[in-house]
C-alpha distance (Angstrom), angle and dihedral (degrees) to the residues before:
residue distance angle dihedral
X1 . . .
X2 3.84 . .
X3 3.89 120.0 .
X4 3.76 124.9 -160.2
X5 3.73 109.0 -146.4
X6 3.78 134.7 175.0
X7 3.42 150.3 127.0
X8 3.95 139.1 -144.1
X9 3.79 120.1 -162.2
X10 4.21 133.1 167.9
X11 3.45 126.8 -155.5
X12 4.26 128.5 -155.9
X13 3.76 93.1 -140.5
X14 4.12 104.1 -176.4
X15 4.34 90.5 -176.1
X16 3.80 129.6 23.2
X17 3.66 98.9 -91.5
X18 4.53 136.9 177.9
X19 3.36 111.4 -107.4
X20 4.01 134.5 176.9
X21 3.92 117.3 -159.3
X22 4.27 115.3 -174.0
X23 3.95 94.8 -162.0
X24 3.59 96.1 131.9
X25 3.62 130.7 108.8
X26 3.75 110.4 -91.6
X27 4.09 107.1 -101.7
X28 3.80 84.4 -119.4
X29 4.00 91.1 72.5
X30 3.35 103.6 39.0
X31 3.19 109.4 99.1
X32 4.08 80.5 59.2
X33 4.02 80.7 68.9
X34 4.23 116.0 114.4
X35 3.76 88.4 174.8
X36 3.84 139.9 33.7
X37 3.52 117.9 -78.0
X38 3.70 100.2 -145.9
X39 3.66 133.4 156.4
X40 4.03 115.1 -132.8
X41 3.51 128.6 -152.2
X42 3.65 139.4 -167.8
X43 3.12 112.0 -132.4
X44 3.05 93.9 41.0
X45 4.32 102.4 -115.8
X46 3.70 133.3 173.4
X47 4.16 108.0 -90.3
X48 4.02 117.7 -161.6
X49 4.11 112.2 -160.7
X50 4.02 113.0 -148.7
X51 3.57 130.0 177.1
X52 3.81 111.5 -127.8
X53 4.02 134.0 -141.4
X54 3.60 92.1 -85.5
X55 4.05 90.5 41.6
X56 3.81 97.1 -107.1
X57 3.49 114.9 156.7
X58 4.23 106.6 -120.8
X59 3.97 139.9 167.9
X60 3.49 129.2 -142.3
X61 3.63 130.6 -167.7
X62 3.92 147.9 151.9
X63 3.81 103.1 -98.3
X64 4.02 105.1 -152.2
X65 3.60 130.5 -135.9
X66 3.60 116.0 -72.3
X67 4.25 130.5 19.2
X68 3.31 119.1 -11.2
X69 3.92 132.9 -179.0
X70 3.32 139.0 -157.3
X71 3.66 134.4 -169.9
X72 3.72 151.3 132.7
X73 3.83 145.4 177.2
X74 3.24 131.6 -142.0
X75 4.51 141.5 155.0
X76 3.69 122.7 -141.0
X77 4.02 127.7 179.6
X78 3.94 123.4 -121.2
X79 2.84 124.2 -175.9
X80 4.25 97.9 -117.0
X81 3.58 86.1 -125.0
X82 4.01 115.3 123.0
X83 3.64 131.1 -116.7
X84 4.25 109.3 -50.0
X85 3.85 105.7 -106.8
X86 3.88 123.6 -163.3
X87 4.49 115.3 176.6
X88 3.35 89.9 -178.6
X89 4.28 102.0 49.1
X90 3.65 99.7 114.6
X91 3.54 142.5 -146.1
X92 3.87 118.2 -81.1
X93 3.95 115.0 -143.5
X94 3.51 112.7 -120.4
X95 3.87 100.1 -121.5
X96 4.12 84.8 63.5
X97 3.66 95.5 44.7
X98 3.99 112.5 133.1
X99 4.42 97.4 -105.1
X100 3.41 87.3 -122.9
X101 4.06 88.6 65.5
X102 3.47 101.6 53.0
X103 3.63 87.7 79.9
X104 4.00 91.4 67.9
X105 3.50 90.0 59.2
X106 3.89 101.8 64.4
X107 3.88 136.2 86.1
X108 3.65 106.4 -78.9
X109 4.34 132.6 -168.9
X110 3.93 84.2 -88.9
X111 4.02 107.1 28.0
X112 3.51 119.3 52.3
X113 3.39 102.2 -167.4
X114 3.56 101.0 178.8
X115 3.66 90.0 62.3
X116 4.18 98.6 53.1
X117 3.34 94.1 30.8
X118 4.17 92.0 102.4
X119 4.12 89.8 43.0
X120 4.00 87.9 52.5
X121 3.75 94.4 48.8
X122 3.98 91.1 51.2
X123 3.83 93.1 42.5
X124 3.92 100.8 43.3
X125 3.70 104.3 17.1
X126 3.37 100.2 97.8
X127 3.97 89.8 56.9
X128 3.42 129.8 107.4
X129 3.68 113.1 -97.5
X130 3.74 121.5 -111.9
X131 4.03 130.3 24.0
X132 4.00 86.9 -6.5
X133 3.87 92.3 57.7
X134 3.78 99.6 56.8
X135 3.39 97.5 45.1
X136 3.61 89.9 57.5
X137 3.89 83.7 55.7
X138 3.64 87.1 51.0
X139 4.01 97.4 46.4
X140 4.18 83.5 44.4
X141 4.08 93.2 56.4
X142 3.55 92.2 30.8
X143 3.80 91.3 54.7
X144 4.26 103.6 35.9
X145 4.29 91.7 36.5
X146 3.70 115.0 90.7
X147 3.95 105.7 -161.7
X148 3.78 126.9 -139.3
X149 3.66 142.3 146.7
X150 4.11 90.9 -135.5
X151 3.62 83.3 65.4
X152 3.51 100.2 61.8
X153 4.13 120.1 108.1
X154 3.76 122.4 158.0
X155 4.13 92.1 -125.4
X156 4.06 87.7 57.7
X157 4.37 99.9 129.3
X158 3.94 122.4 -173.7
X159 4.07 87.2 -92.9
X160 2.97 99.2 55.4
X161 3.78 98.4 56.4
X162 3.51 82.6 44.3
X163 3.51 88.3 65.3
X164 4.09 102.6 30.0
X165 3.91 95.3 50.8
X166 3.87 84.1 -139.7
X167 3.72 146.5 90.4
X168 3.71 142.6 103.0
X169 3.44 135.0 -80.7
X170 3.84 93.7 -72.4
X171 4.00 88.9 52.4
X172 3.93 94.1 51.4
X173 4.05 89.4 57.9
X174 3.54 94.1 38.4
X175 4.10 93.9 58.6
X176 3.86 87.5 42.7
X177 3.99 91.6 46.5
X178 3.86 90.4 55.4
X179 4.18 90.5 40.7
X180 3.97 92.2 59.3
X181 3.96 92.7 37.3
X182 3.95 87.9 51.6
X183 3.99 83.0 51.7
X184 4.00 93.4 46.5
X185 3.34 93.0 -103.2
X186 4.05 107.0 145.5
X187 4.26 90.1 -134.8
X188 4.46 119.6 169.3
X189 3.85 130.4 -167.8
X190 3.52 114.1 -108.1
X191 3.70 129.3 -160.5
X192 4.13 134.7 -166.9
X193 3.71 157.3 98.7
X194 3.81 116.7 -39.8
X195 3.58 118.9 179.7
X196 3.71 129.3 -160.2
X197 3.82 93.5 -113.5
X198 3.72 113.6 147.9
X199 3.68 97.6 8.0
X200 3.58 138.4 63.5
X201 4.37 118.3 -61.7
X202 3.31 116.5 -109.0
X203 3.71 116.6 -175.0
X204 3.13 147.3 -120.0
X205 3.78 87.3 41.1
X206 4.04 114.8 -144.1
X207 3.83 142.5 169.7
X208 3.49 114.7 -60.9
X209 4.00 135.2 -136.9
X210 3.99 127.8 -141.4
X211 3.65 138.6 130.6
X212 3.19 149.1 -144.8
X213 3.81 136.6 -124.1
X214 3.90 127.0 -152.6
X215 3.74 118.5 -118.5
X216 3.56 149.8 156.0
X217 4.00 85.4 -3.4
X218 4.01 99.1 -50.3
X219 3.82 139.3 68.0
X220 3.64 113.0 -106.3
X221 3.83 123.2 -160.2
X222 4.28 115.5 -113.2
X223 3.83 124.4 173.5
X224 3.82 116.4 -163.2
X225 3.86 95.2 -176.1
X226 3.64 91.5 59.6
X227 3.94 101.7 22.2
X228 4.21 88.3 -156.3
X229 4.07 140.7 92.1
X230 3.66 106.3 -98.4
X231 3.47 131.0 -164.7
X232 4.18 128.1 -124.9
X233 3.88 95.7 19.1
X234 3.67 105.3 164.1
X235 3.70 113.9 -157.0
X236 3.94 117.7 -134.0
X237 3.51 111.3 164.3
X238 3.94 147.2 -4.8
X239 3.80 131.0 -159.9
X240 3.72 142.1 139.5
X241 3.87 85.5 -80.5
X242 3.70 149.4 -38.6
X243 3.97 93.9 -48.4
X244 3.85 92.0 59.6
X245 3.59 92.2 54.3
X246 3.80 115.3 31.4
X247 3.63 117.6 146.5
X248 3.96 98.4 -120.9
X249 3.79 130.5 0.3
X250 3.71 126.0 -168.0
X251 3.59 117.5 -145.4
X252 4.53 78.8 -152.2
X253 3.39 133.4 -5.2
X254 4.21 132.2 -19.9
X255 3.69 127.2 139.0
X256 3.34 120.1 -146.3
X257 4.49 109.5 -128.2
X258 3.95 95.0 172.0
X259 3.39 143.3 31.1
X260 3.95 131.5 170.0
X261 4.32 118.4 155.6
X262 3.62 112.6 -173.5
X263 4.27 123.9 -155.7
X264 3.86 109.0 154.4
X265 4.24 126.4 132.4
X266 4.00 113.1 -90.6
């Protein structure tokens, strides 16, 4: 299966001002690539790539006073298979956690862990271990979360969706995130393209949010927001949460005018 994806965004910039965008394809996937995957801009500025602490794939760049766009185009193959799904992968104890994990089970800028961490052991402690334990997570924010875009805010943490019932797609991984950390399960915020391929459109398409929790010796793929396998998820980005990965950040002031993200089977 091929999948066109892209995006095409423009900025009011009212001073020159640093900015770092992570809209590439996550180095993991690109040898999945058939064509470049190139950010555009217009003007025309000079664009250094950089791998980050959690080997993301970003661009940074001196935006300069007055509109600037960025864009870019490009197809990758999938396989058309959905998400990989393993019952049986089990829970790894912390004291033979990769190092590199241990990370992913800490308080983060979105998912205070220390704070939920006696609400996740009453609500999933009785679980079994493993696969079985953060899909109960999953069923629990799928079920209590209401999503909506009007109850988006940049300041939204894991308690207080906990305590709202609301939030966007972001919100639903960030509550389920902090529930698996609180039960030692090594879990990251992930960030892509997700198409509407297999299941109903709903427009206007946009970035999506998951994660991904560590067991049995690999990272497997969960969604919270949409609780099911899905097919042509394109991975992006990973970090402890949201402000690891966001998809531009101005070091000043930019508005954003326009926004358009396309995912759909070519």
């Amino acid at each position: 299966m091929l999948i066109r994806l892209g995006y095409d965004m423009t900025f009011d910039v009212p001073a020159p001002v640093a900015m770092v965008a992570v809209l590439s394809v996550h180095p993991s996937r690109e040898h999945d690539l058939r064509e470049p995957d190139l950010m555009h801009t217009d003007p025309g500025i000079h664009v250094q790539d950089y791998r980050d602490c959690f080997g993301n794939r970003c661009s940074r760049f001196l935006a300069p006073q007055g509109t600037l766009r960025l864009w870019n185009s490009t197809l990758i193959e999938a396989s058309g298979q959905p998400d990989l799904i393993d019952t049986s992968a089990p829970q790894v104890p912390v004291e033979e956690l990769p190092p590199e994990t241990l990370q992913f089970l800490l308080n983060s800028r979105y998912c205070e862990v220390d704070l939920l961490s006696n609400t996740a052991t009453e609500l999933f402690g009785g679980t079994l271990p493993g696969w079985q334990r953060v899909q109960a997570i999953c069923n629990w924010v799928n079920s209590k979360v209401t999503f909506g875009y009007n109850f988006a805010r940049v300041t939204k943490t894991a308690m207080d969706v906990y305590m709202e019932r609301t939030g966007v797609c972001r919100d639903f991984q960030h509550l389920a995130v902090t529930f698996c950390r609180c039960m030692n399960i090594p879990a990251r915020y992930a960030t892509g393209y997700l198409g509407d391929i297999g299941v109903p459109v709903v427009l206007p398409m946009d970035f999506s949010a998951w994660f991904e929790a560590y067991l049995g010796g690999r990272w497997w793929t969960f969604d919270a927001r949409f609780n099911q396998p899905r097919i042509g998820r394109t991975l992006m980005a990973t970090g402890r949460d949201a402000a690891d990965v966001a998809i531009t950040t101005s070091f000043g002031l930019s508005r954003l005018r326009y926004f358009n993200v396309v995912a759909e089977e070519d």
